[in-house]
C-alpha positions as CSV (number, residue, x, y, z in Angstrom):
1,X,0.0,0.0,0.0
2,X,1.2,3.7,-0.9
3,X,0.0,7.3,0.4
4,X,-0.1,9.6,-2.5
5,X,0.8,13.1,-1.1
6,X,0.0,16.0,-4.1
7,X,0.8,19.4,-2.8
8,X,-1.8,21.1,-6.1
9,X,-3.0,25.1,-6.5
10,X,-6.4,25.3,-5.0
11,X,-8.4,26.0,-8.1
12,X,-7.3,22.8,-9.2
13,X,-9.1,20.6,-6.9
14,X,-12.1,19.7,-8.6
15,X,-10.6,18.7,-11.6
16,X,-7.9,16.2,-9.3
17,X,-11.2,14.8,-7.1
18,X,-12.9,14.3,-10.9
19,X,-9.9,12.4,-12.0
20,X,-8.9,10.3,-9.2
21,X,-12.8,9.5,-8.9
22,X,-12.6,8.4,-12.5
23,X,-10.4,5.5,-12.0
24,X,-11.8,4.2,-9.0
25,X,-10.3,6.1,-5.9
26,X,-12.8,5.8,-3.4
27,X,-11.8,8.2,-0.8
28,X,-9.3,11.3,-0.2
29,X,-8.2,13.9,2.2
30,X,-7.7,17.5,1.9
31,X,-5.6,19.8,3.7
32,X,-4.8,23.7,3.1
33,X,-1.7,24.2,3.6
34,X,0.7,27.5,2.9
35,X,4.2,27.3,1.1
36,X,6.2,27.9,-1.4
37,X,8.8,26.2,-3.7
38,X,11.1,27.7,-6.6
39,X,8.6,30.5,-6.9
40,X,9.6,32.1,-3.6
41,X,6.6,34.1,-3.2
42,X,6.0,36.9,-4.8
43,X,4.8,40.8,-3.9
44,X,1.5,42.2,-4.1
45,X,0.4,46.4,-3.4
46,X,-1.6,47.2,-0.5
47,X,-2.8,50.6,0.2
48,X,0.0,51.8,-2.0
49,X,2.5,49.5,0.0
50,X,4.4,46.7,-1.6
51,X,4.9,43.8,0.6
52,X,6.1,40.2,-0.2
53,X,4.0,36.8,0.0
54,X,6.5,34.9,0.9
55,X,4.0,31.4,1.4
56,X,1.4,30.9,-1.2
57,X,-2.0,29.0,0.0
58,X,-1.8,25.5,-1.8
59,X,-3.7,22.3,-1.0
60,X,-2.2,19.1,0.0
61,X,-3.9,15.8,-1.0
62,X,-3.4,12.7,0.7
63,X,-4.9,9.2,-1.1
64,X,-4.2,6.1,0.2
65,X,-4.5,3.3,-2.3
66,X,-3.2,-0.5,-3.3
67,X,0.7,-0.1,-4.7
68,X,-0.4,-1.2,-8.2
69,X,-2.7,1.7,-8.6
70,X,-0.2,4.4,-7.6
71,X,1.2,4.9,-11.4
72,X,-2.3,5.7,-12.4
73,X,-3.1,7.7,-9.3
74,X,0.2,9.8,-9.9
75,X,-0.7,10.4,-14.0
76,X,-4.6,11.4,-12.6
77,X,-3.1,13.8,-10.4
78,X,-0.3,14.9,-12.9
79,X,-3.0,15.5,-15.7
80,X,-5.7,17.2,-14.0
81,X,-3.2,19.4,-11.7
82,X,-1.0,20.7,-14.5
83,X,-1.3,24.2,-15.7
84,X,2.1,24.4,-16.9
85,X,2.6,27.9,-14.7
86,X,5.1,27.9,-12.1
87,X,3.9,26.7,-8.5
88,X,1.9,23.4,-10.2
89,X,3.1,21.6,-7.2
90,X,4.4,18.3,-6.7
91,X,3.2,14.8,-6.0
92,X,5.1,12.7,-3.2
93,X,4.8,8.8,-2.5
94,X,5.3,6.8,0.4
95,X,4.7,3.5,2.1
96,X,1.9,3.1,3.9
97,X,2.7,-0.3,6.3
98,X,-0.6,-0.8,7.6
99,X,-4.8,0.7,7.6
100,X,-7.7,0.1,9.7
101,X,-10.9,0.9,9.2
102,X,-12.4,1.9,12.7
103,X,-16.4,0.7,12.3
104,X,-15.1,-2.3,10.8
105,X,-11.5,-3.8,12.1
106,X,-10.9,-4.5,8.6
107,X,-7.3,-4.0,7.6
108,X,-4.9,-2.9,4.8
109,X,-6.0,-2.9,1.4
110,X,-9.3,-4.2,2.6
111,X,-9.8,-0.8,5.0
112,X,-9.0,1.4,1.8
């Protein structure tokens, strides 16, 4: 089993939720979150001051899913999430040693 970790612009969340939903993801979690990457930030005016943004509000994403679905849970993400601007995001992987589902007891791949 894998966790999927997409760190995606906010606008951009429909369209991921659409995709993964498409090939069979049954569940997600979403998180805002605030950072930055290459980008740095950048500056906006205020009341005629300029001051810098230095973290830029992002979403993470967090799907848990079988290990041979991750290649097509990373292209889903990849797809939907790209605009091909600066500050797209990036998508992270990990192994996930063990899940329960709490109503149940039913573990790993069968608590996804």
């Amino acid at each position: 089993m894998k966790i999927v970790m997409a760190i995606i612009k906010p606008f951009k969340l429909d369209e991921v939720r659409d995709a993964l939903s498409s090939i069979g993801v049954a569940g997600l979690t979403v998180t805002e979150v605030k950072g930055y990457g290459r980008q740095k930030g950048h500056t906006e005016v205020y009341r005629g001051t300029e001051y810098a943004v230095s973290f830029l509000p992002k979403l993470k994403i967090e799907v848990a899913v079988p290990s041979e679905m991750t290649p097509r849970v990373i292209e889903a993400i990849q797809s939907s999430a790209k605009t091909g601007q600066i500050g797209d995001g990036k998508i992270f992987v990990y192994t996930l040693d063990s899940a329960v589902r709490v109503r149940t007891g039913e573990v790993d791949t069968e608590a996804l």
